[in-house]
Structure formats: C-alpha cells, structure tokens
C-alpha positions in Angstrom: -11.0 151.4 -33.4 -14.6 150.9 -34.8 -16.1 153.4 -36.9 -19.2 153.3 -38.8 -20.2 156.7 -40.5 -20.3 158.3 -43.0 -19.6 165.7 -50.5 -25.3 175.6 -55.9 -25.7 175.0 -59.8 -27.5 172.8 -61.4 -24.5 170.7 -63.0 -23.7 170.0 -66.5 -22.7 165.9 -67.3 -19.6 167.3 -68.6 -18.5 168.5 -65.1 -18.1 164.7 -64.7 -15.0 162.8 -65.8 -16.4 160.3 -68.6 -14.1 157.5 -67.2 -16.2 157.8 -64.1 -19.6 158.2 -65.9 -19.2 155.2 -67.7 -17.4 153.0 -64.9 -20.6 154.0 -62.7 -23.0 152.6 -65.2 -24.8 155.6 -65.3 -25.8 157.1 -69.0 -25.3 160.5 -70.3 -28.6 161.0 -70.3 -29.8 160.9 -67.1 -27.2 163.8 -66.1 -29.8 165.7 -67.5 -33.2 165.6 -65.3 -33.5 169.2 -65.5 -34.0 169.3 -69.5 -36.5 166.4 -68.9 -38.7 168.6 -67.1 -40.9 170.3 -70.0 -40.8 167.3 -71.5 -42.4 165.0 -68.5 -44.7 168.0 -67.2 -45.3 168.5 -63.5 -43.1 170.3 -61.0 -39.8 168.6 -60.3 -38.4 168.0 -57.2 -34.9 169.7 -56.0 -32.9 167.3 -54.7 -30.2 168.7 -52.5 -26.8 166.8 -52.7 -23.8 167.9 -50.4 -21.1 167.3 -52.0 -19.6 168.6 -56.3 -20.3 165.6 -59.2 -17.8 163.4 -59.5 -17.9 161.2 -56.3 -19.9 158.9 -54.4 -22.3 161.1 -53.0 -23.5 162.9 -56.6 -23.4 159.3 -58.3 -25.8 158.4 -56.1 -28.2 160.8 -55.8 -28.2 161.0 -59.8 -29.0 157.3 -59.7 -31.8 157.5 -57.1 -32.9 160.9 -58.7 -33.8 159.4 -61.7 -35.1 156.0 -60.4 -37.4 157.8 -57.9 -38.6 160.4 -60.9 -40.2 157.7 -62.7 -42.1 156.4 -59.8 -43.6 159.7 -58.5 -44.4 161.1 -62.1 -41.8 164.2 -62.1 -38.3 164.7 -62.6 -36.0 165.2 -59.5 -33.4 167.3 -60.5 -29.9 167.4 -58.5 -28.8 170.9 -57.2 -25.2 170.1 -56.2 -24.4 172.6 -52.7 -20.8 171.8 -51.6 -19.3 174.0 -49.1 -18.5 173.7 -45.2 -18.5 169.5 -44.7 -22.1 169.1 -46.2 -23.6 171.8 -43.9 -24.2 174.1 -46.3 -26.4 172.3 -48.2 -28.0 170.9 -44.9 -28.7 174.5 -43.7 -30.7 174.9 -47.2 -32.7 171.9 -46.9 -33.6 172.9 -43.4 -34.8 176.1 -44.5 -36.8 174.5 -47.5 -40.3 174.5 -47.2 -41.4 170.9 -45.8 -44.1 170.0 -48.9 -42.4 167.2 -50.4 -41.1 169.4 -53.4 -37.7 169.3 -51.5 -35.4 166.3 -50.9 -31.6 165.7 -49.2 -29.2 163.4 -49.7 -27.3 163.6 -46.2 -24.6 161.5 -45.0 -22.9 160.7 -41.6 -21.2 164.3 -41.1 -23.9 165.9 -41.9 -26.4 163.9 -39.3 -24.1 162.4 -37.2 -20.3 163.6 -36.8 -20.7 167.5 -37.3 -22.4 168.3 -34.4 -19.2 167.1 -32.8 -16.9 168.5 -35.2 -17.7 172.2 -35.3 -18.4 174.4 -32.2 -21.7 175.4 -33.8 -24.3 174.5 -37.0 -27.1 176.8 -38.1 -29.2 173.6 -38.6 -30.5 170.6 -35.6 -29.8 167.7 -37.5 -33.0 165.7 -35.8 -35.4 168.7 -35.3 -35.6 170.4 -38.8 -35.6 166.9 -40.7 -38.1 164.4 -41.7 -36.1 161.1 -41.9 -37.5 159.1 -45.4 -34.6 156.0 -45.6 -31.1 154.8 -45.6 -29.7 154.2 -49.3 -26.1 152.6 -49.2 -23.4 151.5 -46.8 -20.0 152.0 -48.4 -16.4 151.0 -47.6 -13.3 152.8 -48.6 -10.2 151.7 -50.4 -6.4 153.2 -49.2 -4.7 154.3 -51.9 -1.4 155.8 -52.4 0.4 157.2 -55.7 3.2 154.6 -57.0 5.7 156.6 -55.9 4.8 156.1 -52.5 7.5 153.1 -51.6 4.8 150.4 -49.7 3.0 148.3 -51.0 1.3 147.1 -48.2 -0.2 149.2 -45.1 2.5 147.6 -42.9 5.1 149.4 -45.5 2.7 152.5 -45.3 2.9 153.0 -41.8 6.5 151.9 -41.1 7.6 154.5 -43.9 5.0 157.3 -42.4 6.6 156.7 -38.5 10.3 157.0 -40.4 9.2 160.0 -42.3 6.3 161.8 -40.4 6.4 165.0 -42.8 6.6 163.0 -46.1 3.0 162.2 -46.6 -0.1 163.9 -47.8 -3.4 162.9 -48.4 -6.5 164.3 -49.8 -10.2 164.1 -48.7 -13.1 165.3 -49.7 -13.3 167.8 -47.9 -12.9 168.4 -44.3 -15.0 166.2 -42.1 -15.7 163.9 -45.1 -15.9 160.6 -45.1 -12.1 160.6 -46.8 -10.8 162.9 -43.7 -12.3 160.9 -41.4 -11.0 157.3 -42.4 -7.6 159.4 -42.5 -7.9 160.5 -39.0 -8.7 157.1 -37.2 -5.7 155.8 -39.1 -3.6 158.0 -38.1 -5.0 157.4 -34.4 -5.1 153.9 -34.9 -1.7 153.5 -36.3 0.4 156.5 -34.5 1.2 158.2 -37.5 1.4 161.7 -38.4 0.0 162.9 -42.4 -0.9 165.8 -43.6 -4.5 166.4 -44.4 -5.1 168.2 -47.6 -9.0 169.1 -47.8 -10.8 169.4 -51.3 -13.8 170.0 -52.8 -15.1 166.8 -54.4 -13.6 163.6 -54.2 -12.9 164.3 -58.0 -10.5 166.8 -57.3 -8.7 165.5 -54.9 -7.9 162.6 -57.4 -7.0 164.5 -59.8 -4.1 165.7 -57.2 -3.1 162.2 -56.0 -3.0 161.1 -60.1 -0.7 163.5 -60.4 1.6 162.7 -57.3 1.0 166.3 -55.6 -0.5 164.3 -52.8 0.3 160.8 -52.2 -2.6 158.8 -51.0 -6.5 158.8 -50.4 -9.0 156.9 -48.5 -11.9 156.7 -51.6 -14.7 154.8 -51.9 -15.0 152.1 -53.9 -17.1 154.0 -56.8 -14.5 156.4 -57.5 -11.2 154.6 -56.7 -11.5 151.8 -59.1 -11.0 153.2 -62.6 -7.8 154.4 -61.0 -6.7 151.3 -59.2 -7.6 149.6 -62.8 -5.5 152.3 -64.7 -2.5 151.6 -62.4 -2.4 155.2 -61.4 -2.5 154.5 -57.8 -2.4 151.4 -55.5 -4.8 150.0 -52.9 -3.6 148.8 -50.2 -6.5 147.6 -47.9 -10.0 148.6 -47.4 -11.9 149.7 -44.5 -14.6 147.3 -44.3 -15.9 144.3 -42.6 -14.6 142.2 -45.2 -12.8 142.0 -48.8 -14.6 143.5 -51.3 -15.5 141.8 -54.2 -14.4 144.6 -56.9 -10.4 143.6 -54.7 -10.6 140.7 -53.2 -6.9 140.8 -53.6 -6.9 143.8 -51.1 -6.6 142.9 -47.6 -8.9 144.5 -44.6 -7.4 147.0 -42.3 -7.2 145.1 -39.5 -5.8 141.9 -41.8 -3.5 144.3 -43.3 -2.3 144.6 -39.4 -4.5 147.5 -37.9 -6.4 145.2 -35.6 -9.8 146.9 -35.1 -9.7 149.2 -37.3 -13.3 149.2 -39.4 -14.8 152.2 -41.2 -17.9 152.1 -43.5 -20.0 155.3 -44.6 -23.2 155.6 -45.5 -25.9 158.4 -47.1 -29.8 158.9 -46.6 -32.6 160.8 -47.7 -34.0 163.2 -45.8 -37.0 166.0 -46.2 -37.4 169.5 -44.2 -38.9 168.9 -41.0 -42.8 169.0 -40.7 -42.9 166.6 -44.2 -46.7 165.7 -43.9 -46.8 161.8 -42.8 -48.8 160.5 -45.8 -46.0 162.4 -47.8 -43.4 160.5 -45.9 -45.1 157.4 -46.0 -45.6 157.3 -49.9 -41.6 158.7 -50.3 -40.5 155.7 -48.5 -42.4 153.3 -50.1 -41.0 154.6 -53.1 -37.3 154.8 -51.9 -37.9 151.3 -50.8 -39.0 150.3 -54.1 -36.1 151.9 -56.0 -33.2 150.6 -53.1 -34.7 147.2 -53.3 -34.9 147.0 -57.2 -32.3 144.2 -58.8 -30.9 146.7 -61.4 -30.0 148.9 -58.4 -28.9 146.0 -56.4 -27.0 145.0 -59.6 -25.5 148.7 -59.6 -24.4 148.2 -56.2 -22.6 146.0 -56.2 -20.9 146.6 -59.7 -19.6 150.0 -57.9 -18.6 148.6 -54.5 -21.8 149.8 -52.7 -24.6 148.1 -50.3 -28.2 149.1 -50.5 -29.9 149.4 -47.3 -33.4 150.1 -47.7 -35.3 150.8 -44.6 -38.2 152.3 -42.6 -38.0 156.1 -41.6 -38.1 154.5 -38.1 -35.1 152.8 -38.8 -33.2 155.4 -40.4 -33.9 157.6 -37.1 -32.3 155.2 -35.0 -29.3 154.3 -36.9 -28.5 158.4 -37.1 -28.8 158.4 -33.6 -26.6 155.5 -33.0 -23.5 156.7 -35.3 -24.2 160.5 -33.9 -23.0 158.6 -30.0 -20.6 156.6 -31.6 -18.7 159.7 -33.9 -18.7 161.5 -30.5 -16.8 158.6 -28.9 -14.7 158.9 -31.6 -14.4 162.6 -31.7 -12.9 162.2 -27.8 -10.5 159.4 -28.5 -8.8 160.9 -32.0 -9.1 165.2 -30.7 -10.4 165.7 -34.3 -11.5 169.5 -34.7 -13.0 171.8 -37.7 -12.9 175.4 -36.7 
C-alpha cells in the first residue's frame, strides 16, 4: 500500500538528549529564543509545536524558529503542546487570535489523518487555519533492538507471523507518524504487534534502547545516532528510495513488502482569518529560510527534504493526503477512541 502522510512549557535545551542536539546540528544556543527576547526587542512570536523536544517535529521547528526570527526582526519562541495526536496543540492554535503573533507547526495527523481517526476534533482542520507552506518530507527507518533475531524485514515478519505476541513497538504517540507506518505494516505484511504509544519520539527510544520494546518506525533525524551507536538495527526504510544517511538499508518494498511506501511531512500554519498581506510576507519568508543552502545542507545531513511552497500549494497537498489517509483508514480499520 501507498501512503504519504505525516509530536505546554516553554522547554529547557537540557530536556533534549545532547547526542541528539549535536547529531542535528543544531547549537545550544538557539534552544534558547525565549531568553533572546529582551535582548532583540519586539514581541516574539509563539510558535506552537505538537509534539515534546526530542524528535523530528521539535528539531524542526527550533530550526525554522530561529531561521525565521532573524528575518522578521523578533524571536519566535517554541511552546512545546503534546497531548491527544497533535490535537491539542491544534485546538490552541485554532483558538489563537489570527494576527500573525501566532504560528503552528502541523503535520499529516493533525491536517489530514485525524479527522479520520477520532470520532470527533474540537478544531476544522481547513476552516480555522491560514495555510503559510510545507517545510519537509521525511522517510522513516525500521528499527528493532538487537535482540530481536532478523536482520532483515523478511526475518522480521516471518518471526512476527511465528510469534504474533512477541513484539512490541513504540510510536510517538497514537496516530503519529511512528503508529501509522506501524499500522500499514502490519496491514501490508499480515502481522500482528503490539502498539505501545509514547509521548515524544524520545521516549519511546529510550524504551527500545533498553529492550522493553523491540522495534520503532523513526525518522531519520532521530534514529541515526542510535543506528550509529549499534543500539538498534535498521532494517529498511519507508521511502521512495535508499537514503543517503543508509544506503545499505534496503526500501520496503525491496526489502519484499511490494508497495509498501510511507513518507511524512510537517507545515506551517496560522489561525484562520491571518490577514493576506501577513500571509503573503510569512511565506516569502518561509520560502526564503526552506530554500536557503545551510537549511538544504541541514536536510539532508538529518535525512530530511525541504519542500518549500506556495500557501496555494500547501492547501492542495493537505487536501490530497486528508482523501488518501481516509482510503487508508478503510483498508487497515485503524481507530483512536
């Protein structure tokens, strides 16, 4: 099957593993746009992230936070709102006043899968957002804890079908990105695992490093200091194509799960009624920032693929993965209560 989708204090850097600061490239001091504030002047902008510090999502938005501070003259500062797969923080960024002092990070649950996950959200994800741009495509990486005896996704499945209670695997969180790679597997392959929801990605490594659970889909960003390490395995990713951080790793569907393709993504969004100029000059600047070499440098060095584009755009392509997770939703019986 096809799939192409897509983690509140103000946190401290040291909330952050160091390993994964410094794999991510991102320096100590910009974890701290909040105590920048006095010092640059002017009233900073909240930016809303859905998921704890520590994966994908956080690194992200820390990176764009502070690329996009510089070129509107104030700090945006990350406010970190985990909770109920991203809506949560969705349901406070809908609520936020729509004056451009306000920005979202959301990600394919929140604007395209949840509406078909849970029997009701206290937010429209089209009608109380002002779309600004897309920021990244990402793939994931399968990895299981060394004990786990395959050591290729042919091994993993035959040993999961022999054993359908043995396995556990963590996720983000429920309707995450890591959940949702896990569940078209599982479709996709026959196989019955136990999903073991988290909060952060971060945590639920933590777990697998530790062999309480025994694999993860992760992205790229966070898997690789661990695949380094040797304190898990990868055994294919969930792309189009090898990446370059494993190009040792097979694909899904080469690694025998013909069809199988799952890539997530994230966006920046603004409350609904986001004056046009306002939108206009916020995705000139996310354009900017998404487009810059250092960020496409970034990237790339993390397993990640900018994709800068018009608010135009970015409405469409929501609207396209919000059909396509509903197909999806229909074929796999996926549920959050």
């Amino acid at each position: 099957m096809v799939y192409i989708g897509g983690g509140g204090n103000l946190n401290m850097p040291e909330q952050l593993p160091r390993r994964l600061v410094l794999a991510s490239g991102l320096s100590l001091p910009a974890l701290w746009p909040a105590r920048r504030a006095s010092a640059q002047g002017g009233k900073p902008i909240r930016l809303i992230v859905p998921y704890p510090p520590g994966g994908i999502t956080d690194l992200v938005a820390r990176r764009v936070a502070d690329a996009m501070g510089q070129r509107q003259g104030r700090p945006v500062v990350v406010d970190n709102r985990p909770g109920a797969g991203g809506n949560l923080a969705a349901e406070i960024a809908a609520r936020a006043a729509p004056d451009g002092d306000t920005l979202y990070v959301g990600f394919a649950g929140t604007h395209a899968m949840n509406v078909s996950l849970y029997p009701r959200l206290n937010y429209d994800p089209v009608r109380d957002f002002t779309p600004l741009g897309l920021l990244i495509e990402s793939p994931l990486a399968l990895t299981v804890h060394p004990s786990v005896p395959a050591n290729s996704l042919a091994e993993l499945t035959a040993y999961a079908k022999a054993h359908p209670e043995a396995l556990a695997f963590g996720s983000s969180g429920n309707g995450g990105a890591s959940h949702r790679a896990l569940e078209l597997y599982k479709a996709d392959a026959g196989v019955e695992i136990l999903h073991v929801p988290y909060r952060g990605a971060a945590a639920s490594n933590t777990d697998l490093l530790s062999g309480k659970i025994q694999g993860m889909f992760d992205t790229l960003i966070t898997a690789m200091p661990n695949i380094q390490s040797r304190g898990v395995r990868a055994l294919a990713v969930t792309g189009r194509q090898r990446a370059a951080l494993l190009p040792d790793v097979p694909t899904m569907a080469e690694a025998g799960l013909d069809g199988y393709l799952f890539v997530t993504w994230l966006g920046l969004l603004a409350p609904a009624g986001l004056p046009p100029a306002q939108q206009e000059r916020l995705n000139a600047d996310l354009r900017a920032v998404m487009t810059d070499p250092a960020m496409a440098e970034w990237c790339a060095r993390n397993g990640l693929e900018p994709r800068p584009s018009s608010p135009e755009e970015f409405a469409s392509y929501m609207a396209a993965e919000t059909d396509r997770f509903a197909r999806f939703v229909r074929q796999t019986g996926m549920r959050i209560e």
